[in-house]
N, C-alpha and C positions, 0 to 999 in steps of 0.2 A: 738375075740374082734377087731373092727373097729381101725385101727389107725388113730393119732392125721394126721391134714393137714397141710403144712406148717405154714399157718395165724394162725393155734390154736396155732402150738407151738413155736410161735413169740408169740403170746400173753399170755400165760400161761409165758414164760421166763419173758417175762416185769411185767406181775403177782408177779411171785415170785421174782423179784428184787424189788417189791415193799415191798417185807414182809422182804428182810434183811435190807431195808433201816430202815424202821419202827423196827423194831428190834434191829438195832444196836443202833440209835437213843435212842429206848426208855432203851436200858442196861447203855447207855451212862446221858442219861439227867435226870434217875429216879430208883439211887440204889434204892432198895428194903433188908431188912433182908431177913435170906435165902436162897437167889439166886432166892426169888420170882422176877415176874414179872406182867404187867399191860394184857400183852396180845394185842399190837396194832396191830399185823399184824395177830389178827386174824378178821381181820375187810375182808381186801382182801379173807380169806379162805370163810367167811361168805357171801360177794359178787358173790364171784366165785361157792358156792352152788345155790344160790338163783339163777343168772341169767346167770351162766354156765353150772350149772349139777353136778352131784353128779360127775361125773367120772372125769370134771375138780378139783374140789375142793378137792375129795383122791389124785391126782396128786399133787397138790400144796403140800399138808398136807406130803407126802410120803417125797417127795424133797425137804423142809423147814426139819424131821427129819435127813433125809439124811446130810444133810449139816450141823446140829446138832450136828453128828455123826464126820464127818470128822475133825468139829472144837474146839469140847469139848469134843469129849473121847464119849466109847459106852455105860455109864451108862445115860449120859445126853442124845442121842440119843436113849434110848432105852423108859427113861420119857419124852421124846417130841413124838414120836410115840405113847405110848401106851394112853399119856393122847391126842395128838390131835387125833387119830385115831376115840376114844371111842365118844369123845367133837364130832365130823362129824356125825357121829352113832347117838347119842342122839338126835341132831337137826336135822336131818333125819326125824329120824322115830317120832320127834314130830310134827314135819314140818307137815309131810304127815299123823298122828291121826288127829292132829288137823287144820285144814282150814287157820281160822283165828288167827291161833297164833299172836303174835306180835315179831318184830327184837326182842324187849328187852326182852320177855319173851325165848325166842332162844338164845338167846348169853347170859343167865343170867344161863339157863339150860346146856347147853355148857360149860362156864366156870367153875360151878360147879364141871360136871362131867370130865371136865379134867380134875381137881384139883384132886377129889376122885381118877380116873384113877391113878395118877401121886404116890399118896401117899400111893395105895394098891402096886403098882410093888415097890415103894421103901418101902414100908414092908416087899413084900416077897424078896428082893433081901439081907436086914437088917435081915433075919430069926426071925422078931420079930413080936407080935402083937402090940408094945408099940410105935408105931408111930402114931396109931391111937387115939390118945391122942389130938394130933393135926388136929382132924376133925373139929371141931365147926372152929379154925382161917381159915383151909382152905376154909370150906363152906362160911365162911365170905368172907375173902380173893375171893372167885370166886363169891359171888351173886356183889362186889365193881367192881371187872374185868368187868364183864358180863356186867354191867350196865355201864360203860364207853364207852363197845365194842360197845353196842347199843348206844349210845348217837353220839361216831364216825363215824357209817355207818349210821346212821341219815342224818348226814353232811355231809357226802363226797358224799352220794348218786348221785346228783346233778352232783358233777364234774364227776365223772366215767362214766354215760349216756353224758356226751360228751367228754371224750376220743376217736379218732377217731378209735382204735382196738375195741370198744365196741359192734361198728355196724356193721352188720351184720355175726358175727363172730359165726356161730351157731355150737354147739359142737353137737348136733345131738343125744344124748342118750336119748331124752324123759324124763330125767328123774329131771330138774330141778322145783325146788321147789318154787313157788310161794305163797310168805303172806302176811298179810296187814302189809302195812306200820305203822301202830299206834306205 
C-alpha cells in the first residue's frame, strides 16, 4: 500500500479535526435520548469519500473510531467502528452500482446502515435478540440523520472547494467516488 505524503496527512489531520469539532459541538449543542446522535461529522467522512477516495475517508472513519475508543471506553469505540465502517461500505458500493445516485440518497443509506451496524453489534454484545425492537426508531432515527447530512454537505460544499488544502491535494488511489449533486 502506497503511503500518505506529507500534504495528505496535514490534510486528512485538519480533516479529522474537523469531525471532533463538529462532534463535540454537536454532543454539546444537541442532547439526543440514548446517546443518539445527529451525525455532523459525517458530512467531512462523506467529503473525504466523494472527492478524496475511499482510502482517505477509511482513514478518517478508523481514526474518529480510534479516538472513540480512547475517550469513551471500548464498547463505544467498537459501535463507532462497526457502524461507521459498514455506513463507508454501503455508500461505496452504492456509490459505485449506482452512477447517479444523489448525496442525500447516500447519506440517508449510510445513516441507516450505520444505525442497523451499530444496533446488530450492540445485540450481539447484549447476547440478546430483543434490541431489535428498536429498528423501526433507529431506521427513522438514520433516514432524519441522513437527511440532514445531506442537507449539510449541500452547504458546505461550496466553502470546502475553496479551502486552500483542497486543491491539488490528490490522494491518488483511483478510487474516489463521483455523483450528482441533486
Amino acid at each position: 500500500m502506497k503511503k500518505f505524503t506529507a500534504l495528505q496527512i496535514t490534510t486528512l489531520g485538519l480533516m479529522l479535526s474537523m469531525i471532533f469539532v463538529l462532534s463535540t459541538l454537536e454532543g454539546a449543542l444537541f442532547p439526543l435520548p440514548f446517546h443518539m446522535r445527529f451525525g455532523l461529522s459525517n458530512v467531512v467522512t462523506m467529503y473525504a469519500l466523494f472527492f478524496m477516495g475511499k482510502r482517505a475517508a477509511l482513514t478518517l472513519t478508523a481514526m474518529k473510531s480510534l479516538s472513540v475508543l480512547l475517550t469513551r471506553g471500548p464498547i463505544a469505540g467498537l459501535l463507532s467502528l462497526s457502524g461507521g465502517m459498514l455506513s463507508l461500505l454501503a455508500i461505496a458500493l452504492l456509490a459505485t452500482a449506482w452512477r447517479g445516485a444523489s448525496y442525500f440518497l447516500l447519506s440517508v443509506a449510510g445513516a441507516v446502515t450505520h444505525n442497523m451496524a451499530q444496533l446488530a453489534v450492540a445485540s450481539w454484545l447484549a447476547s440478546t435478540n430483543l434490541l431489535f425492537f428498536l429498528l423501526p426508531l433507529m431506521a427513522g432515527a438514520g433516514i432524519l440523520a441522513g437527511s440532514l447530512t445531506a442537507v449539510l454537505l449541500r452547504v458546505v460544499m461550496p466553502l470546502f472547494k475553496n479551502l486552500p488544502f483542497d486543491r491539488g491535494v490528490s490522494f491518488g488511489d483511483g478510487q474516489s467516488t463521483r455523483v450528482s449533486r441533486t
